[in-house]
N, C-alpha and C positions, 0 to 999 in steps of 0.2 A: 504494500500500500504506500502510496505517496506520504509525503509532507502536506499539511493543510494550513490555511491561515484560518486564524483562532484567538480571537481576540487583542486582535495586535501581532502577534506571532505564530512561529511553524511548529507547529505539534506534531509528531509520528505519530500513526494512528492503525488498528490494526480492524476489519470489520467481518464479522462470522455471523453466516445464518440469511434466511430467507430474508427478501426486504421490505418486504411487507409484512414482518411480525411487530410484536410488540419490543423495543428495543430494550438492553438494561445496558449503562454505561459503567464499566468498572476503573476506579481508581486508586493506585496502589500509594504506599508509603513511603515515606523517610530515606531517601537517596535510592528507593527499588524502582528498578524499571519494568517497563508491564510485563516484562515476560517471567517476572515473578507470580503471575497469577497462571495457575498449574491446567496446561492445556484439558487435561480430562475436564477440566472444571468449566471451563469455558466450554467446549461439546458439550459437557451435560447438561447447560444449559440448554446451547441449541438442537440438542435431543427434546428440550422440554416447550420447545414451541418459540424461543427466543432469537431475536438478533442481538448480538454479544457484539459489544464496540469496546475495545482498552486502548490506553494512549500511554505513552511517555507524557510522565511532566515536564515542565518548563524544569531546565536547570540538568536534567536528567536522561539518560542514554541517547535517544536519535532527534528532542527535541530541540528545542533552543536552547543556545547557551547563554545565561545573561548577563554578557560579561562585562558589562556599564553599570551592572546596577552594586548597591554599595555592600559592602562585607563588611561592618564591624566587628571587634574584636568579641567571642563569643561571652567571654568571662565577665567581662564587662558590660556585654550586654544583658549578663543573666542581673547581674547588681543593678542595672541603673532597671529594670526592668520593677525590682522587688520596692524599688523607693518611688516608683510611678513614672519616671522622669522618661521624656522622648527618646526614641531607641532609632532611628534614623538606620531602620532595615532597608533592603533593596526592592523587599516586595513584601505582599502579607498571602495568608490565607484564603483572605476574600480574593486577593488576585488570580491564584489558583482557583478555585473555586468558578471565575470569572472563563477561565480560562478552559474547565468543562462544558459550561455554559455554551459559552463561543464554539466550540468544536460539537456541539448538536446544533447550533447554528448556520456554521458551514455545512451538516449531512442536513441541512433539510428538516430537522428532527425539533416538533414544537413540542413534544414532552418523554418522558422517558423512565424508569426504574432506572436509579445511583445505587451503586454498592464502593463502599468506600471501604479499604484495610490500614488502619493506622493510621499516619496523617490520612490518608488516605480520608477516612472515615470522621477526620476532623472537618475536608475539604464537602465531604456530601454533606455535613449537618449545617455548614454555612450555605450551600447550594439551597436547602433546604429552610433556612431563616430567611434567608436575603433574593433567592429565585423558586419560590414556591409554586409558581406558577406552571413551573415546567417540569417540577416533579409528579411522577405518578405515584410512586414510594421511594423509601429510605432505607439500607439497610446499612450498620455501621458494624466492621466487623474488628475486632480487639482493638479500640479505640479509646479514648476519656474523655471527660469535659472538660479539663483543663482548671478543675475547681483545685483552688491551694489546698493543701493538706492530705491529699493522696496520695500511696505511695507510690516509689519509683522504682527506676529499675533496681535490679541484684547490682550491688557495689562492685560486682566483678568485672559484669558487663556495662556499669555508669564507666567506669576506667576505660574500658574498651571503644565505647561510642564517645568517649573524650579526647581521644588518640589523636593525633593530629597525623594527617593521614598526606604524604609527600605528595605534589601536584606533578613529581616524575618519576613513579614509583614504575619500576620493573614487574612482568605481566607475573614472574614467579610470587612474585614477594606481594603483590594488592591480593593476586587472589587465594595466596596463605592466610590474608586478614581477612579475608570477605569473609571465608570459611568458614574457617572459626569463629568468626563474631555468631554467625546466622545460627553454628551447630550450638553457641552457649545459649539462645534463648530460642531453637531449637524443641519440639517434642520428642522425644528417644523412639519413633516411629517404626519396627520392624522392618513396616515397607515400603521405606524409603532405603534405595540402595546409600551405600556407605559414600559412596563419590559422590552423591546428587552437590552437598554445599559446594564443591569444589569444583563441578562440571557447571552449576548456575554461578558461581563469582567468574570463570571463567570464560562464558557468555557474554555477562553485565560488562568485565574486559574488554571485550573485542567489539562491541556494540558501542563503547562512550566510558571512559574511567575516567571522571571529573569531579573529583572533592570537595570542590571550592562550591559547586550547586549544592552539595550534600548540606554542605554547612551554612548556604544561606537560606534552603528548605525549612533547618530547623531555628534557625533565627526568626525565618517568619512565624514559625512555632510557639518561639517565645512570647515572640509581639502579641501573639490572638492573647493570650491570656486566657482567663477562664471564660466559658463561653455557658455558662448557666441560665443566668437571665434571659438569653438569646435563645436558650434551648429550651426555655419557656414558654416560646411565641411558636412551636412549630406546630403544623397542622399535616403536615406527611402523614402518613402510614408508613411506622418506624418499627423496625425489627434491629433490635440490639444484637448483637453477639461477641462470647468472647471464650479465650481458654481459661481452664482455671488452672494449669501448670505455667502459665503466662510470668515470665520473670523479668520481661523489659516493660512490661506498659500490665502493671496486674489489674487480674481482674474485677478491683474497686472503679477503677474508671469509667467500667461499660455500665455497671451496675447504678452509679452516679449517673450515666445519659438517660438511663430505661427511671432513673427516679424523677428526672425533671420532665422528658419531651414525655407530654399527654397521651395515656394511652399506648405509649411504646412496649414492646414486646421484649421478653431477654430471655436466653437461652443463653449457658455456660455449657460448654465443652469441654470435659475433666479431660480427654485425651488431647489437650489441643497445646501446645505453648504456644509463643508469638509466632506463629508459620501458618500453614495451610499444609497439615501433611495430609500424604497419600490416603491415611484408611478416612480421614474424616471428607473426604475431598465429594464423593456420592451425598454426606449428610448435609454437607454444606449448599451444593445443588439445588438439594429438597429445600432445604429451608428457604435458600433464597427467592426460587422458584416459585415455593407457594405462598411466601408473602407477597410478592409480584402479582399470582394468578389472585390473590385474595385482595389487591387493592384494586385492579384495573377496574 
């Protein structure tokens, strides 16, 4: 599939399924590129009556790069953030968010089912406050509110997503770290072959290895803040989800969205960590699936 313009910019974009079904637009997380969302998943969708649209985000593997816009320093941007004070990011979450929006824009596409994973799923629930119009439903998969006082990641892997990660790092040596990051907040999946983390950093490699987007994704992260209030005003049809072996983003956070957005739905997944592995990959389908067939 081509490049598209998309609100301003060129999105990679990838489109599965009849074109006249009911579309659901998926959006991944925190420096992952779409091809972190696990092909069977995407068929099992459009086994299930769907056209399946994923994008690269801005900043990330085949999209734009945005290499104008500002990087502040991260540490300091978590401090000046805690005292309220202006954080002079490059972009925010509503821009992403904007930037979904725009690429159902460009297909033609005047509403849709969002599934959002991680930021991912921070990116659908402003889709959802701020473009409600063009959602059909919501579904947020191991996501938070961003409300203060929830916990965070395992200290092992906050070190690890802290890393300052070279802008000329050798393909051996990024996709050692990719690996290991993804196997620590990882579920211990059977089956999932032993290579996958390391045959998918390997991919995410050869497709775009650009750090610097990574770390102004999650600056924009910082900026949203908590998103509560805002999560108060939704009218979607919102299906939560999350794992509850989850050790980077636990699962307090999802629990906190399904307690504010009205009427939302939550489903914990004990087998699940911060991934999408293989055995949950069918239940995930269904779920999404039938919140979709249950809103339209």
């Amino acid at each position: 599939m081509p490049k598209i313009k998309a609100n301003g910019i060129e999105l990679y974009y990838e489109d599965n399924g009849p074109a006249d079904a009911p579309e659901i637009l998926l959006v991944m997380g925190l420096g992952a590129q779409m091809i972190a969302w696990p092909d069977e998943l995407i068929q099992g969708l459009v086994g299930k009556g769907f056209r399946v649209i994923h994008y690269d985000n801005r900043d990330v593997g085949m999209s734009q790069r945005m290499e104008k816009a500002a990087t502040p320093n991260l540490i300091w941007t978590m401090f000046k953030a805690r005292l309220g004070l202006p954080l002079g990011v490059g972009y925010t979450l509503s821009d992403m968010a904007k930037d979904g929006i725009g690429l159902l824009d460009a297909l033609g596409i005047q509403r849709a089912h969002v599934v959002g994973a991680s930021m991912g799923g921070m990116i659908v629930q402003l889709m959802a406050v701020n473009h409600r119009d063009r959602l059909l439903s919501m579904t947020s998969i191991m996501s938070s509110s961003g409300a203060p006082g929830l916990p965070g990641p395992r200290a092992d892997i906050r070190r690890q997503m802290m890393a300052a990660r070279p802008s000329g790092a050798n393909r051996d040596d990024a996709v050692a770290f990719g690996a290991e990051l993804v196997k620590s907040f990882s579920y211990p999946d059977p089956a999932r072959p032993e290579d996958a983390p390391a045959e998918m950093a390997g991919r995410a490699f050869d497709r775009g290895y650009y750090p610097v987007g990574t770390r102004r994704q999650l600056l924009a992260i910082i900026a949203d803040g908590s998103r509560v209030e805002r999560l108060k005003t939704i009218t979607t049809p919102t299906l939560v989800v999350h794992g509850g072996a989850d050790p980077l983003v636990p699962k307090d956070g999802s629990i906190d969205i399904a307690r504010h957005v009205p009427e939302a739905r939550l489903e914990i997944i004990d087998e699940m960590g911060h991934d999408l592995p293989p055995s949950q990959v069918d239940r995930m389908a269904e779920l999404i699936s039938g919140h979709a067939h249950a809103s339209a």
